[in-house]
DRENDRENVO-844128 format. One record per residue (C-alpha): residue number from 1; residue in three letters; x, z, y. Coordinates in Angstrom, 1 decimal, always signed. Layout:
# DRENDRENVO-844128
> NUM, Ala, X, Z, Y
...
This chain:
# DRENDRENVO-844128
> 1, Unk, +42.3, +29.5, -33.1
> 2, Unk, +39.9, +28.2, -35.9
> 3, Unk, +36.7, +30.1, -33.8
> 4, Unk, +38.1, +28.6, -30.7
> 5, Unk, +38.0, +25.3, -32.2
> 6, Unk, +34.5, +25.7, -33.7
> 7, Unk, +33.4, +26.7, -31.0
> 8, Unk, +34.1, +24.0, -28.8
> 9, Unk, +32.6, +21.0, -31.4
> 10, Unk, +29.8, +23.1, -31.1
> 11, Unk, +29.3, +22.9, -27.5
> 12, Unk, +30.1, +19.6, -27.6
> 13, Unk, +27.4, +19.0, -30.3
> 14, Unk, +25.1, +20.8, -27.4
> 15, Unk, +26.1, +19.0, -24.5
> 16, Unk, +25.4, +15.6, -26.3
> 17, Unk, +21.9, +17.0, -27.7
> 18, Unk, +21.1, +17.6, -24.1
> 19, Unk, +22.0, +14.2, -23.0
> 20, Unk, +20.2, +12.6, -25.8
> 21, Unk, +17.0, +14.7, -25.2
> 22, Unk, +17.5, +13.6, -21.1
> 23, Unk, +17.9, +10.4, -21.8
> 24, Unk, +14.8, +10.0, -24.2
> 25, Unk, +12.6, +12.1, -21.0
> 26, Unk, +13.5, +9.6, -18.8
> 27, Unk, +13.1, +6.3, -20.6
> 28, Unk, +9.6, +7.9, -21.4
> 29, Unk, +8.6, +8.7, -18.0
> 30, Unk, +10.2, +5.5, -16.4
> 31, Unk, +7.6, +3.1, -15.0
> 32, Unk, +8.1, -0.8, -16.1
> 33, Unk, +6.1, -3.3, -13.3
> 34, Unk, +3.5, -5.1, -14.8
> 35, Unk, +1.5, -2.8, -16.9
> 36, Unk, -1.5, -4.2, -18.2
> 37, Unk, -5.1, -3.2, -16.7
> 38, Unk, -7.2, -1.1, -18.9
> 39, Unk, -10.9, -0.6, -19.2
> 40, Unk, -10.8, +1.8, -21.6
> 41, Unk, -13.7, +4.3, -21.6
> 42, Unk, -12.6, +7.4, -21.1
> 43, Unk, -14.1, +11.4, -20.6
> 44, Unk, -13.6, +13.2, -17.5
> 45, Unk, -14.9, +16.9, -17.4
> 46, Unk, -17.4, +16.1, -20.1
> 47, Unk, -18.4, +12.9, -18.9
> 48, Unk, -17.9, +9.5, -20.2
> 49, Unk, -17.1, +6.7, -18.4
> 50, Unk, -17.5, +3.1, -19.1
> 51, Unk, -15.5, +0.5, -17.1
> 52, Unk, -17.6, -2.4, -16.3
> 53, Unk, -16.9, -6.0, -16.0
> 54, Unk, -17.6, -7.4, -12.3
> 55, Unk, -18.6, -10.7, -10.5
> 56, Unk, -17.0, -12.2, -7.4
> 57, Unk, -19.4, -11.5, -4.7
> 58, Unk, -20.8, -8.4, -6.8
> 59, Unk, -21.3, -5.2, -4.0
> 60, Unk, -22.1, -1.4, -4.4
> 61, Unk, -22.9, +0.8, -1.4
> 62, Unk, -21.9, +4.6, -1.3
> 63, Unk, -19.4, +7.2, -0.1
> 64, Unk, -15.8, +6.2, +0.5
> 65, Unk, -13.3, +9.2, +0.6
> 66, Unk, -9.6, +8.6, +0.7
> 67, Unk, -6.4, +10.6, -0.9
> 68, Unk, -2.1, +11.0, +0.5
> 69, Unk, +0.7, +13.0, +0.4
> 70, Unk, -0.6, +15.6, -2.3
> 71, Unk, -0.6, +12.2, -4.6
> 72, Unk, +1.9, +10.2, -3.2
> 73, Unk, +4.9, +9.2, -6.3
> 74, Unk, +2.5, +10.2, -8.9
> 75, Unk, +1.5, +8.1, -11.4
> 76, Unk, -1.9, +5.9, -11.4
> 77, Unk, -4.3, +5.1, -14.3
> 78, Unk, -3.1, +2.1, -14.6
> 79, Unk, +1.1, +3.3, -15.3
> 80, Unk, +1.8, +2.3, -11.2
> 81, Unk, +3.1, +5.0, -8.8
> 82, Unk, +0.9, +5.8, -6.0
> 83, Unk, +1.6, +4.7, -2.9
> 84, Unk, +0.0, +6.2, +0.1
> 85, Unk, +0.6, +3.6, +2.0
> 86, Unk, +0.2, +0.6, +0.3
> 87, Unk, -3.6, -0.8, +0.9
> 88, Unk, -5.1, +0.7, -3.1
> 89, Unk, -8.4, +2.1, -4.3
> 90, Unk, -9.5, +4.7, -7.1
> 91, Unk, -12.9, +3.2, -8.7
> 92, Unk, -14.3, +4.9, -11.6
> 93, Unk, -15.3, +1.7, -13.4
> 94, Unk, -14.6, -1.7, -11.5
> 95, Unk, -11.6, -3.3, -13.6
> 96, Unk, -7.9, -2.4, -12.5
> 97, Unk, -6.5, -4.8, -10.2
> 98, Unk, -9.7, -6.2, -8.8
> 99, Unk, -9.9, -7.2, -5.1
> 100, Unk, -12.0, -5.1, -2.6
> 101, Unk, -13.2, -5.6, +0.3
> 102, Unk, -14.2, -2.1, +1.6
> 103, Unk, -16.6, -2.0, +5.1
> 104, Unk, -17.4, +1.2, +6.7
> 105, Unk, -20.8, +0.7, +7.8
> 106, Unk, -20.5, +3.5, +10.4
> 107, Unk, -18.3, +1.5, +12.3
> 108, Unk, -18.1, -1.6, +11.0
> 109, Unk, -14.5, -1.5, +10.2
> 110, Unk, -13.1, -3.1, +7.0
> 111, Unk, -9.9, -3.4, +5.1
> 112, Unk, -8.9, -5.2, +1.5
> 113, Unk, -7.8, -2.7, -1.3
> 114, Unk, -6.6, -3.4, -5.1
> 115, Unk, -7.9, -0.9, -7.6
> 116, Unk, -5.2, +0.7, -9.6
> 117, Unk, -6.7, +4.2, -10.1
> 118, Unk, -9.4, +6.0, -11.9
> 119, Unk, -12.0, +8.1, -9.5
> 120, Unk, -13.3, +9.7, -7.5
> 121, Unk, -15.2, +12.4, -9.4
> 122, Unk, -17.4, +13.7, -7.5
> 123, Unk, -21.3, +12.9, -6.9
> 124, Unk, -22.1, +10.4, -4.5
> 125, Unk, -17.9, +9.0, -3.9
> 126, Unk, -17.8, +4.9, -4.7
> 127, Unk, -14.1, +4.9, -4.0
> 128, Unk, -11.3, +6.7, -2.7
> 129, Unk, -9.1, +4.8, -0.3
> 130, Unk, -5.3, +5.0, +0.3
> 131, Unk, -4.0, +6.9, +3.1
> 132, Unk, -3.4, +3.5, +4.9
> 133, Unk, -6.5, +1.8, +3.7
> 134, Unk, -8.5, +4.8, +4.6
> 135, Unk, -6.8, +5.1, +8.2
> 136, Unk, -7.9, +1.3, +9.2
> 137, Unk, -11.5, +2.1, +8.6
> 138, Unk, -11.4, +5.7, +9.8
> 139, Unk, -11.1, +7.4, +7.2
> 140, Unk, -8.2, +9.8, +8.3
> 141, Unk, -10.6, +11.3, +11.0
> 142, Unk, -13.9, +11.0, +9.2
> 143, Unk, -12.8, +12.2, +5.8
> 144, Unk, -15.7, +10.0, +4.6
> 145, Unk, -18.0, +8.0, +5.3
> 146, Unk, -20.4, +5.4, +3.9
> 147, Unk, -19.3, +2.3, +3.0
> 148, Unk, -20.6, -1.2, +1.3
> 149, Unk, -17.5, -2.4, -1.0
> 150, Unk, -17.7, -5.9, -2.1
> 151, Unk, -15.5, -7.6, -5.1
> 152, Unk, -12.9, -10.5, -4.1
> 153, Unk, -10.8, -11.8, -6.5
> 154, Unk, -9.1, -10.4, -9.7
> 155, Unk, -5.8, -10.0, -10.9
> 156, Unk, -4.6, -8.6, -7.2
> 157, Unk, -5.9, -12.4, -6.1
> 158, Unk, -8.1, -13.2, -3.6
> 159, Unk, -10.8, -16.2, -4.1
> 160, Unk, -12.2, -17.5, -1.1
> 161, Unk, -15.9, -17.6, -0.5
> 162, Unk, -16.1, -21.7, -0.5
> 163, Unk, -13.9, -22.0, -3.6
> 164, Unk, -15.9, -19.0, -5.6
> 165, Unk, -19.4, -20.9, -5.0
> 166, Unk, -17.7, -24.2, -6.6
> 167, Unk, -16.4, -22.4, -9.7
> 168, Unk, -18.2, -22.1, -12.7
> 169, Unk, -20.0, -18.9, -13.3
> 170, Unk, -18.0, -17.9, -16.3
> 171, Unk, -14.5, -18.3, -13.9
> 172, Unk, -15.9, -16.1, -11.9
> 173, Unk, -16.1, -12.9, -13.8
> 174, Unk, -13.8, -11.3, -16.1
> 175, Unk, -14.9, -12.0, -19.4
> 176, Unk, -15.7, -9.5, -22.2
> 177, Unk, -13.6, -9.4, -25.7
> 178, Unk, -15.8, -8.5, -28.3
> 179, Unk, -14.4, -5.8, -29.9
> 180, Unk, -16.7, -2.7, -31.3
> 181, Unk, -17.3, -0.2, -33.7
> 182, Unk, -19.1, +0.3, -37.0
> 183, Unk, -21.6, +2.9, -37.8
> 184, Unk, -22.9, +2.5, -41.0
> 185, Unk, -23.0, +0.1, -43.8
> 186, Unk, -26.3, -0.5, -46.1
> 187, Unk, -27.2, -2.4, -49.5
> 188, Unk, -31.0, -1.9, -47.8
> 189, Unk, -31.3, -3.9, -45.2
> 190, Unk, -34.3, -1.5, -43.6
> 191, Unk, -31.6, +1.4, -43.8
> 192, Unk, -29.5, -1.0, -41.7
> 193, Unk, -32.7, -1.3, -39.2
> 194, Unk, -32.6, +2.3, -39.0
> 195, Unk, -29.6, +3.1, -37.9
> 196, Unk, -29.8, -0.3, -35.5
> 197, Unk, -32.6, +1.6, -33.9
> 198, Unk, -31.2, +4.4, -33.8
> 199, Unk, -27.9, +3.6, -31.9
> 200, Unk, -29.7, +1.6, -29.3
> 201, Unk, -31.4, +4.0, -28.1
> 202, Unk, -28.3, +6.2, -28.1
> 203, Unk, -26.7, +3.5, -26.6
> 204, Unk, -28.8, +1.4, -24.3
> 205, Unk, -25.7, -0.3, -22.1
> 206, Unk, -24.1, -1.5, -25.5
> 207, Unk, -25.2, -4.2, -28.1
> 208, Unk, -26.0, -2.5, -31.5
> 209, Unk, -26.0, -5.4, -33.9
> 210, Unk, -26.6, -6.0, -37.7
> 211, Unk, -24.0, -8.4, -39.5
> 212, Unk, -24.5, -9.4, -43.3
> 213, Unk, -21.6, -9.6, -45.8
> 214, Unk, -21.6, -10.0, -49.7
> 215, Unk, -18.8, -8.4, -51.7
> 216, Unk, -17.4, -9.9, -54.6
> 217, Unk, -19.9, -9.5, -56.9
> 218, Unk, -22.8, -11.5, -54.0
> 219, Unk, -24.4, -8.3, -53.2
> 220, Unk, -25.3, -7.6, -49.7
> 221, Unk, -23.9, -5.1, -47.4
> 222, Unk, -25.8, -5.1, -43.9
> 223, Unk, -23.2, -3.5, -41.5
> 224, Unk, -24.2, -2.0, -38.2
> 225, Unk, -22.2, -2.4, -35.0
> 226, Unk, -22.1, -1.1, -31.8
> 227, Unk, -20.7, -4.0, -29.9
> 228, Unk, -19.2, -5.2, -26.3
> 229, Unk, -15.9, -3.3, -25.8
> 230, Unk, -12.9, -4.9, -23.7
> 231, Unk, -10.2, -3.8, -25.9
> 232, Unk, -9.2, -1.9, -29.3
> 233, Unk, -8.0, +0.6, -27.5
> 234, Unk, -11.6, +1.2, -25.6
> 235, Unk, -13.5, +1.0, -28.8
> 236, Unk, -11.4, +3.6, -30.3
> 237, Unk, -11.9, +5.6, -27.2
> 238, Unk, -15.7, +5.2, -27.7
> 239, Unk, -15.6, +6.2, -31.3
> 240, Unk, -13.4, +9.6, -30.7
> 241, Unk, -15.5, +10.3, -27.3
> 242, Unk, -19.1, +10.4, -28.6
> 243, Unk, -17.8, +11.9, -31.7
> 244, Unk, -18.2, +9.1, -34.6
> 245, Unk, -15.3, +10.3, -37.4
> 246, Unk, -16.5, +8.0, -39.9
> 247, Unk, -17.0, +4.7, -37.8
> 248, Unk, -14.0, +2.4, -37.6
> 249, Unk, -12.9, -0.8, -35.1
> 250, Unk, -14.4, -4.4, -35.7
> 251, Unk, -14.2, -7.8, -34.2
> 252, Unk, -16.9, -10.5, -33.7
């Protein structure tokens, strides 16, 4: 009777484990609306990429392929769920949620997609298309074709032509926060040129920068920064990508 007891807490203890343990999987995996845009940089198949901030008007000409059902339900780069037919966009650097206007130039048709994905990776490919953005520019029989793509609005808004030309040139572009990363920190202020030099070259795209501090007893320190990154998050992505264990996150 006693092992007959024992051994139904213990299954007991079991089934609740399990329930815990499927409870915590699908609070993990459930998708909440509203989940900020990233421009992270991140590393696909050994190369980085660096998500770039865009100006209303702004176009890019290229190869426009477009992905379905082998996708559809599965989660986006930005935490959505794909939707085959919902009018979307993979870009491999335009911000997340930027407004497209997407123009196949073989035929002149054009449709109006959101970016919410990362892609396409391979040579050539601007942006992959929804299955229903795709199908109103002929996509689903071409399977590409080239295309001139031509930013909107942001924030899944579109800004009409008249209204963007009256706006202020800093409205109309997503501006950059200024986070970045430090690479070295110098009581010589020509060891500080060094490595300025150094990472600019290494760096061309970015800002390498020299800022002056004294400690506490008014000596000075000439730290060197590699500036112009969107987010924490990006810098740090930066730092572990190209490989910098001793460099650390800053803000200007």
């Amino acid at each position: 009777m006693r092992y007959i007891l024992k051994t139904a807490v213990s299954l007991i203890c079991i089934a609740a484990l399990l329930l815990m343990i499927g409870g915590c999987a699908a609070k993990k995996h459930k998708y909440k609306k509203g989940t900020p845009a990233t421009m992270r940089t991140y590393c696909v198949m050994g190369k980085t990429y660096k998500p770039t901030y865009v100006s209303i008007g702004q176009r890019m000409n290229g190869v426009s392929s477009w992905y379905g059902p082998d996708f559809h339900g599965k989660s986006t780069s930005n935490g959505e769920r794909y939707d085959m037919y919902a009018r979307t966009a993979a870009h491999k650097t335009w911000p997340m949620d930027t407004m497209v206007k997407v123009t196949n130039l073989q035929n002149s048709k054009s449709t109006t997609v959101r970016i919410n994905d990362r892609g396409p990776f391979v040579s050539g490919r601007i942006i992959d298309c929804s299955y229903t953005a795709g199908k109103e520019i002929g996509l689903d029989r071409m399977g590409i074709a080239s295309v001139q793509i031509e930013v909107l609005g942001f924030s899944g808004q579109i800004v009409e032509a008249s209204v963007a030309k009256a706006m202020p040139v800093s409205q109309r572009q997503i501006k950059l926060t200024n986070f970045g990363v430090q690479v070295g920190a110098f009581r010589l202020a020509e060891g500080a040129r060094i490595y300025q030099r150094k990472y600019a070259g290494l760096y061309p795209n970015r800002k390498t920068i020299i800022r002056q501090i004294h400690d506490e007893e008014g000596y000075p320190l000439n730290r060197v920064w590699i500036m112009g990154f969107g987010s924490e998050e990006e810098a740090r992505d930066f730092k572990i990508c190209q490989d910098l264990p001793g460099a650390f996150i800053v803000r200007e």
